[in-house]
LOZA-534715 format. One line per 10 residues: number of its first residue (from 1); for each residue x, y, z of C-alpha. Coordinates in steps of 0.02 Angstrom, whole numbers, plus 32768, in hexadecimal, padded with zeros to 4 digits. Layout:
<nodes>
NUM	X/Y/Z | ...
</nodes>
This chain:
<nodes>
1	78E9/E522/22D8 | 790A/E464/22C1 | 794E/E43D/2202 | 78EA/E3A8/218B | 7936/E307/21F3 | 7939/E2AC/214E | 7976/E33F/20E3 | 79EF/E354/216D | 7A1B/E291/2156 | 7A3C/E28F/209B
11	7AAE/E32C/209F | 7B21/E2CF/212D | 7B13/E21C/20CA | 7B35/E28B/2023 | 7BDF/E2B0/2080 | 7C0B/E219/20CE | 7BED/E1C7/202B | 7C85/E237/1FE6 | 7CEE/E1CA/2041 | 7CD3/E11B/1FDF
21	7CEF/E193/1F37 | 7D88/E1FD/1F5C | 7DE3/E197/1FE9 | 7DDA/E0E6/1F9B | 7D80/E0AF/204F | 7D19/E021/2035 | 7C67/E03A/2087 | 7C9C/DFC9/2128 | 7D2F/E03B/212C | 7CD2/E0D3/2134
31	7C65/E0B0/2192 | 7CAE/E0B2/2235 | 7D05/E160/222D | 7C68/E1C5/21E3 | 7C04/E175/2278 | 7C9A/E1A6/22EC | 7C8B/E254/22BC | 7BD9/E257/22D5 | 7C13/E211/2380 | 7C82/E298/23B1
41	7C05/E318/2384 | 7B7A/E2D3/23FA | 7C07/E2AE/247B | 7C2B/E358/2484 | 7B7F/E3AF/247C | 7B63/E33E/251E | 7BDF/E370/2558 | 7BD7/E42D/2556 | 7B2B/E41B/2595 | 7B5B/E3C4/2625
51	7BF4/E44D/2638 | 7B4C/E4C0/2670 | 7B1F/E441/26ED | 7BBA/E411/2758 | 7C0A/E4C0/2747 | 7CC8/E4E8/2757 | 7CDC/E4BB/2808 | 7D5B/E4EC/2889 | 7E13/E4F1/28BF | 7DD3/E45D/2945
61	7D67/E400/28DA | 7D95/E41D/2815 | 7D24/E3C5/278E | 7D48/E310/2755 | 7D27/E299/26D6 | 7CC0/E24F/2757 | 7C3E/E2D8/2767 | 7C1C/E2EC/26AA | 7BF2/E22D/26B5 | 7B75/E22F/2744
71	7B15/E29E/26C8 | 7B0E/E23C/263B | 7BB0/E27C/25DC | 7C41/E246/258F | 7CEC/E2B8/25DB | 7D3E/E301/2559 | 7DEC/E34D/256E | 7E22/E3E8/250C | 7E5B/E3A8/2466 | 7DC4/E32E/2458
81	7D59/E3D4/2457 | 7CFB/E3CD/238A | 7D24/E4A1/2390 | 7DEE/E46E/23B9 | 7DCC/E402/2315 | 7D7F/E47E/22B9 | 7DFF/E503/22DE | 7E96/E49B/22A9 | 7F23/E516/223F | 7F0D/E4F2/2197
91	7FB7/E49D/217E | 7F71/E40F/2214 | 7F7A/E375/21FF | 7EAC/E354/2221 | 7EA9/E28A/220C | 7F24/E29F/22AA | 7EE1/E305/2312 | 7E4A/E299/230D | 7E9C/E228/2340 | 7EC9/E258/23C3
101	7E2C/E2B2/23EE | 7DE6/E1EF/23DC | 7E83/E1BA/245F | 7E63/E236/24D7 | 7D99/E21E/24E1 | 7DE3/E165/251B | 7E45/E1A2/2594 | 7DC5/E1E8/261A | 7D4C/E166/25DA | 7D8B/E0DF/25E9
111	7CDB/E06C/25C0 | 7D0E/E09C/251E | 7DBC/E07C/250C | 7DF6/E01C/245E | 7D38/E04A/2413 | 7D58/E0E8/23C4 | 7D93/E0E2/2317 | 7E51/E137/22FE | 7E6C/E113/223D | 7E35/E1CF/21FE
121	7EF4/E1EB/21BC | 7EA8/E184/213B | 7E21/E205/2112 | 7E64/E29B/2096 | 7E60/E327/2103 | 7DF2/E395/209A | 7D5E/E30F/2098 | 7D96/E2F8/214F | 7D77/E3B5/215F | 7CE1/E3CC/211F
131	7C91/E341/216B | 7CC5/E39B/222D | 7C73/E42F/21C8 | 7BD0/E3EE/2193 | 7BB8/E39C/224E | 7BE0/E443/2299 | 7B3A/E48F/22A5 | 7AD0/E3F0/22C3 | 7AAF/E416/2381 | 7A48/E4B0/2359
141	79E9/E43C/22B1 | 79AE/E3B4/2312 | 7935/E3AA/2393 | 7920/E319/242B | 797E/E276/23F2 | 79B2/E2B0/2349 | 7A75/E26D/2369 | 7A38/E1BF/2394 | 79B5/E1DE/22ED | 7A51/E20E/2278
151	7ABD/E17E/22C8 | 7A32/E109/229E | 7A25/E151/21F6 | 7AD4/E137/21D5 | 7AD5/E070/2218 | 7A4B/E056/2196 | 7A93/E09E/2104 | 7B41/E058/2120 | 7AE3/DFB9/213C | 7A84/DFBB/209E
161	7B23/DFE9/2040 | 7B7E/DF4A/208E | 7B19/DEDA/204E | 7B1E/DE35/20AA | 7B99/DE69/211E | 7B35/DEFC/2148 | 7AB6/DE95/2196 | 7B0A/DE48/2211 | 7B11/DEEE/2265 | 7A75/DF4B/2252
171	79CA/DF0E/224A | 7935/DF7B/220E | 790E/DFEB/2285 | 7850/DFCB/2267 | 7870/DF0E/2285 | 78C2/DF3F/232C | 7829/DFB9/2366 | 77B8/DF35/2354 | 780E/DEAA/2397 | 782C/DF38/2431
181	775F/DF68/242C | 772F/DEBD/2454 | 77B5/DE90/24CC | 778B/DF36/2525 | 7834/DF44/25AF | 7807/DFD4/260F | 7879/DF95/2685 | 78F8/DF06/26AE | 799B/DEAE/265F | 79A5/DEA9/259A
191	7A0C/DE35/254A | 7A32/DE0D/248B | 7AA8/DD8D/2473 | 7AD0/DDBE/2396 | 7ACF/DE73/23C7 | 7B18/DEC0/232F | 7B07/DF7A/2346 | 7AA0/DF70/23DD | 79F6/DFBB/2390 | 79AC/DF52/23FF
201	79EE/DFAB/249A | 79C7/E050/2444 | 7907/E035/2401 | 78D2/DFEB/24CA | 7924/E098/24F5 | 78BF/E0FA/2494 | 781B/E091/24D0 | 7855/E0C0/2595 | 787D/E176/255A | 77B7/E16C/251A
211	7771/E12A/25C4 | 77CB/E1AF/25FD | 784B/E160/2672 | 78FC/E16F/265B | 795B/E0D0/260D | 79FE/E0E3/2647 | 79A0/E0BC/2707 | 7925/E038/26B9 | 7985/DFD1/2656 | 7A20/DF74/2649
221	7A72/DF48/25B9 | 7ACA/DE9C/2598 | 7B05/DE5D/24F2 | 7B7E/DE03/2486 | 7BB2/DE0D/23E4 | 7C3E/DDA7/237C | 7CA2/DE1D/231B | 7D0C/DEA1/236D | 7CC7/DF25/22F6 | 7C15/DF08/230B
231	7C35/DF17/23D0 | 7C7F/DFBF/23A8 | 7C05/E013/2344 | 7B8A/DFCC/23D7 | 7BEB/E027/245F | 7BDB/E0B5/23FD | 7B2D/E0A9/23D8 | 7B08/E0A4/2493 | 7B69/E12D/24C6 | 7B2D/E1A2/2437
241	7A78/E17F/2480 | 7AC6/E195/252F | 7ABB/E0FC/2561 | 7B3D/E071/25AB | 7B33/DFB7/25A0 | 7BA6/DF14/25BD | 7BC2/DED3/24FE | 7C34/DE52/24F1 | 7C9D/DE00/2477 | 7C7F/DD56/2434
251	7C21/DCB3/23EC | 7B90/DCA0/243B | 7B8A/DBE2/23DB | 7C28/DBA1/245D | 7C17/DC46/24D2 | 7B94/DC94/2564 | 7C04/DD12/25A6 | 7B69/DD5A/2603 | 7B3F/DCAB/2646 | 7A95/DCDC/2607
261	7A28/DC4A/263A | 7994/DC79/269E | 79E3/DD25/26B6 | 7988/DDA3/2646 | 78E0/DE00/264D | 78E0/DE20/2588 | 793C/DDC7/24F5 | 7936/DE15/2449 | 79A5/DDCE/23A9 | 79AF/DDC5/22FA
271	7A1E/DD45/22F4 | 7A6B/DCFB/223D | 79FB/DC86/21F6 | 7A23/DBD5/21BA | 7ACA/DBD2/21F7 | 7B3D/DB20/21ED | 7BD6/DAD4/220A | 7BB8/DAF6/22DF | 7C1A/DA6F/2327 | 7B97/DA3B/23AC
281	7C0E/D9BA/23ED | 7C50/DA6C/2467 | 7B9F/DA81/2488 | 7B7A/D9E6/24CF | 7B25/D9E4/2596 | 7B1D/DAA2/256C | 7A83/DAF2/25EC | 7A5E/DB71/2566 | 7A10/DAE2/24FB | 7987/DA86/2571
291	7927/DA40/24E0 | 79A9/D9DB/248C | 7A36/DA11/2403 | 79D5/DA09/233F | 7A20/D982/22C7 | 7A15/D9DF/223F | 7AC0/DA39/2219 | 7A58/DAFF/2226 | 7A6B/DB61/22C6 | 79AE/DBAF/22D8
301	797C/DB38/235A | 7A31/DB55/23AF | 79F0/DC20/23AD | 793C/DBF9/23DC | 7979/DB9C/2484 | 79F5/DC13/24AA | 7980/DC9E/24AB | 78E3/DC22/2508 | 797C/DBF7/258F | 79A8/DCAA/25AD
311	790E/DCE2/25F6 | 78E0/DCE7/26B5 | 7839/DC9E/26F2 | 77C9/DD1E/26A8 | 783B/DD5F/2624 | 7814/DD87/2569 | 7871/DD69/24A2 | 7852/DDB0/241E | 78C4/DD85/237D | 78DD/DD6B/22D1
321	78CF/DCCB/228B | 78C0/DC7F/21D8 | 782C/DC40/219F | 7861/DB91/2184 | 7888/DB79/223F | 77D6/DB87/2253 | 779C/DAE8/21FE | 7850/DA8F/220D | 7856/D9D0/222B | 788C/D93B/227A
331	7908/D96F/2325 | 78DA/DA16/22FF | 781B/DA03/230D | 7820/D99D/23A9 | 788D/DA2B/23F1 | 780F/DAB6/23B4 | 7787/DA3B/240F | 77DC/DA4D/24B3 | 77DB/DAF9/2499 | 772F/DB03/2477
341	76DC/DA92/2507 | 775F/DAD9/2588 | 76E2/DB8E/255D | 775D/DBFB/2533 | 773F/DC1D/247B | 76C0/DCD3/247F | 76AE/DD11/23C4 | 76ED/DCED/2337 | 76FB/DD76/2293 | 770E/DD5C/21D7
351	7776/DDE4/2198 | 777C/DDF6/20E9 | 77F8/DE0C/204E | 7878/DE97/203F | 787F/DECC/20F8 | 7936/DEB1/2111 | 79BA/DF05/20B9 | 7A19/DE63/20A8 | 79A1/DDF1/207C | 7903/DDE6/1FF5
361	789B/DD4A/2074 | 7829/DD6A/20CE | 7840/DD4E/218A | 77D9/DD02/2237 | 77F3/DD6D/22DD | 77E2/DCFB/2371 | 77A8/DD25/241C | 77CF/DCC1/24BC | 778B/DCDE/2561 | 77BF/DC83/25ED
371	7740/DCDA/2678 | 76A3/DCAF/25ED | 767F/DBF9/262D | 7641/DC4B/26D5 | 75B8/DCC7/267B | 7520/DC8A/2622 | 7550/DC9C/256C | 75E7/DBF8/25A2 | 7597/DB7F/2532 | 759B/DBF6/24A7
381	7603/DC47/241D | 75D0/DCEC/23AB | 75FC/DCED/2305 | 760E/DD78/228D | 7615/DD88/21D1 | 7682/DE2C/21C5 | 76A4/DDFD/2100 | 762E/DE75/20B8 | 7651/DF0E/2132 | 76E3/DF7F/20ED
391	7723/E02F/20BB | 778A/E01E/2003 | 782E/E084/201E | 785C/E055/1F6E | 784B/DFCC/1EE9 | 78BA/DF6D/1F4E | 78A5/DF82/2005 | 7817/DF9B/2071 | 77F6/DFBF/2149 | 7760/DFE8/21AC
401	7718/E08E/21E6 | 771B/E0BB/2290 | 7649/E0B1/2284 | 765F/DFF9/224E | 76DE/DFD0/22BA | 7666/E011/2352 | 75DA/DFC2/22E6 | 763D/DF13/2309 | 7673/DF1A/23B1 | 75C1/DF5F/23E4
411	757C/DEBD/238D | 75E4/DE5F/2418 | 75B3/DECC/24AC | 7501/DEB4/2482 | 7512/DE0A/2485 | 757C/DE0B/2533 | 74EE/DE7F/257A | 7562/DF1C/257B | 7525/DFBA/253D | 755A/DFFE/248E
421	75D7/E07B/2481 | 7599/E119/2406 | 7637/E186/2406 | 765B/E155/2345 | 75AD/E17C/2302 | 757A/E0B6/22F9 | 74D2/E0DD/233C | 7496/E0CE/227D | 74DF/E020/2252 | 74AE/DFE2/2307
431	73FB/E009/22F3 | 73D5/DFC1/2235 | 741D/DF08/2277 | 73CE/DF27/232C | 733A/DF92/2328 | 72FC/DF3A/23D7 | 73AE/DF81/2427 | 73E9/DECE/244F | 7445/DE3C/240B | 73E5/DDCA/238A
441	743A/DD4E/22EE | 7445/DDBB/225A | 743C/DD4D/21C7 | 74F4/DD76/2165 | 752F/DDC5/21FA | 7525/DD84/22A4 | 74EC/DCE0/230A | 74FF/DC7D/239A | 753F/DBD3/2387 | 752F/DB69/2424
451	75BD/DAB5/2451 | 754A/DA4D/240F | 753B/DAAB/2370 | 75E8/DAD4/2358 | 7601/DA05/2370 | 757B/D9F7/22E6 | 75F4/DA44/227B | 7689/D9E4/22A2 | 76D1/DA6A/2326 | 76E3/DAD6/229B
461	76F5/DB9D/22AB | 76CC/DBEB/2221 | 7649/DC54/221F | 75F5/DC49/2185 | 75C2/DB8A/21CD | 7550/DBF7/224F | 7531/DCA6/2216 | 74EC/DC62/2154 | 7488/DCCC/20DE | 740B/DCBA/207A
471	743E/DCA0/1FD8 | 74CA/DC31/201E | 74B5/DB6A/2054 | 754B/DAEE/20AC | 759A/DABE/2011 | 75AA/DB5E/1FD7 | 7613/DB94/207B | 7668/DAEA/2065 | 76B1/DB19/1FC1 | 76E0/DBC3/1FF6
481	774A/DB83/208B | 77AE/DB1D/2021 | 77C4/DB92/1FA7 | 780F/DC0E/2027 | 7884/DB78/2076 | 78C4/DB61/1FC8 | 78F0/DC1C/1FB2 | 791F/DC17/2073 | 79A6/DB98/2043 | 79D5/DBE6/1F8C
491	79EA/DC8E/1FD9 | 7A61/DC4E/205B | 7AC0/DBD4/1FD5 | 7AE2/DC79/1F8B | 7B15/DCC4/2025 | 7B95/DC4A/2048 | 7BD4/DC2F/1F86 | 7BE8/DD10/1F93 | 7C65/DCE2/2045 | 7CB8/DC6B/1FE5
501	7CE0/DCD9/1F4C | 7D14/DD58/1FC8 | 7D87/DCDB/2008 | 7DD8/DCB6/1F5F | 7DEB/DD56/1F37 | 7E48/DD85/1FB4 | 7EC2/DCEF/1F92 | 7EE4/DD2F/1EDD | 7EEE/DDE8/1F2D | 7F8D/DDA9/1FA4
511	7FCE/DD2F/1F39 | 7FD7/DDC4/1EAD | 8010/DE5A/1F17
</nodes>
């Protein structure tokens, strides 16, 4: 009988959380062993399942490392085994034989050698006991995915107790299932180039695992990610789903260790927003950027080409962006323009306030589509006003349901002729905006903005130009654009004046101690 997920959740983050109080482990130091233990216990649940499957062989043909991996699991030698942890004498040293239960799960794999985190001596051994306690029975509480669901978990709340820093490793997993939805990759070569954590990689899984194929044979996994840490916890993350993938280390400003252009059937990012000091004078004659580099001293249009230059002939994007990119100026308008008449831009969504964990703004999620200039809908771009559509969490922070999320992306497939997908329960939503079963404009929500339109409006994407309302005229829209640019550049002021402070502060620290 499968336990509450979520009561299941808060007892295990109740734990971990005993780490920040009685080791003195700051969250981004905890992090990384708690979701290493939860790790290990997957690791070797997969592992003793596939002990059922390739048997104990022979004198002439003994069992390898090699034949737990062609079945999807992770070898694990004797003293990696959780029960060997488990059944330590009292007097053990536990953060040690850890360890070296993390050391030798590196040895017969070696995909994830220097990944697995080896700092538990660290830990007190009692909280480092219990925790190996309380993850004991979790096999026999959780049904289907519910590792991957509990590692998830775990990247969100470690995220949301970061802060800033947080966020440049996890992004909301609802944010990720749309972006996912729309994109749709039952099958090809996925790539995101600010991978973080690689949720990504694990939400077009779980869309393959739903159209019942098997991602591990559909998809392939590409991505890069510029701090060693973050590439980590993404190695982890896929092999905890039971997945592999090439992530790589480094800047994907000055770096395309993929050499990603025209190479990749899907793209999917949320890259950081409004970023500056890029020294374009190393990106100069650089393929990834076909439209030109921006003027402006902000990286957005830097991301948006990379992602527009990674895709094949018919390949799709779909990102996070902030909303001032959408109406920005000068170099940066003439290089959205491009964009636009080249046919590549699909739909655009307004996502309102309070989705992120790092950030209050709201946000735009772009769609590119390289293949759409050879259907019917190529002089065309959807837009949807997503603003008003939300489940409250708390006063605070806010995501969608899986109904609205399928609401969303069935808005889209109506509109590309495909038929809606019901497994959510969207059926509801679906018919009180579409009663005749197809795709009309839905005043406040939806419309259909053709070139010439879009030029109308200065090349601009923001959907509340297209979509309207009622109660709402141009200048109204107007003003609220430039309200959210102003907060767009306060809240990133703020940002950078926070790294700065962290900066000084560790100064005074060394210069004290």
């Amino acid at each position: 009988m499968a336990t509450d997920l979520g009561e299941l959740q808060n007892k295990l983050w109740e734990a971990a959380d005993q780490l920040r109080a009685n080791s003195g482990l700051k969250a981004s130091e905890y992090a990384s062993p708690v979701l290493g233990l939860i790790f290990l216990r997957y690791a070797d649940e997969r592992f003793a399942q596939a002990s059922e499957v390739v048997g104990s062989g022979s004198e002439r043909r003994p069992i390898g490392p090699e034949d737990y991996q062609a079945v999807g699991a992770l070898y694990l030698p004797e003293e990696s085994r959780f029960e060997a942890l488990l059944n330590l004498p009292e007097d053990a040293d536990v953060g040690k034989a850890v360890n070296e239960a993390m050391a030798g799960i590196e040895v017969y794999n070696p995909d994830l050698y220097g990944v697995l985190p080896k700092h538990y001596s660290r830990i007190p051994g009692d909280i480092l006991g219990e925790l190996l306690r309380l993850l004991r029975p979790l096999p026999g509480a959780i049904e289907g995915d519910g590792f991957g669901l509990i590692y998830e978990y775990f990247l969100g709340e470690f995220a949301f107790s970061e802060g800033q820093k947080g966020g440049e490793f996890f992004t909301p997993t609802s944010i990720v299932r749309l972006i996912v939805e729309i994109l749709e990759p039952f099958h090809g070569k996925i790539y995101d180039p600010a991978c973080g954590s690689g949720g990504m990689f694990i939400q077009s899984a779980h869309f393959v695992e739903r159209h019942r194929s098997d991602p591990s044979r559909e998809l392939s996994i590409y991505g890069q990610e510029k701090t060693g840490d973050t590439v980590k916890l993404a190695k982890m993350n896929l092999a905890v789903h039971g997945l592999a993938g090439d992530i790589r280390e480094g800047n994907t400003y000055y770096e395309d260790l993929h050499d990603a252009v025209g190479e990749f059937d899907f793209v999917m990012a949320n890259p950081p927003f409004n970023v500056n000091k890029i020294d374009k004078a190393k990106l100069e004659d650089d393929t990834r950027f076909p439209f030109g580099l921006p003027k402006p001293d902000n990286g957005n249009y830097l991301w948006i080409q990379t992602f527009y230059s990674a895709l094949n002939r018919n390949g799709r994007a779909g990102f996070v962006m902030a909303n001032s990119a959408s109406d920005a100026r000068g170099s940066e308008l003439e290089i959205r323009r491009k964009l636009i008449e080249d046919r590549s831009v699909d739909v655009i969504i307004a996502v309102g306030t309070n989705m992120f964990y790092t950030v209050t703004l709201p946000v735009t999620l772009w769609f590119l589509d390289r293949g759409k200039k050879y259907t019917d809908h190529a002089d065309q771009v959807l837009f949807i006003d997503a603003r008003d559509i939300y489940n409250q969490i708390d006063r605070a922070h806010r995501d969608w349901t899986p109904q609205q999320i399928e609401f969303l992306a069935n808005t889209v497939r109506l509109w590309r002729g495909e038929e809606p997908e019901l497994y959510a329960g969207s059926e509801e939503l679906l018919v009180e905006k579409f009663p005749e079963g197809s795709y009309l404009d839905v005043a406040g929500l939806c419309a259909i903005a053709t070139l010439e339109q879009i030029e109308e409006q200065s090349w601009s994407l923001n959907p509340g130009r297209y979509v309207g309302a009622q109660d709402r005229s141009v200048d109204d829209f107007e003003f609220v654009t430039r309200l959210e640019c102003l907060a767009e550049e306060f809240e990133s002021l703020s940002v950078e004046a926070d790294r700065h402070a962290d900066t000084v502060r560790g100064v005074i620290q060394r210069a004290v101690s």
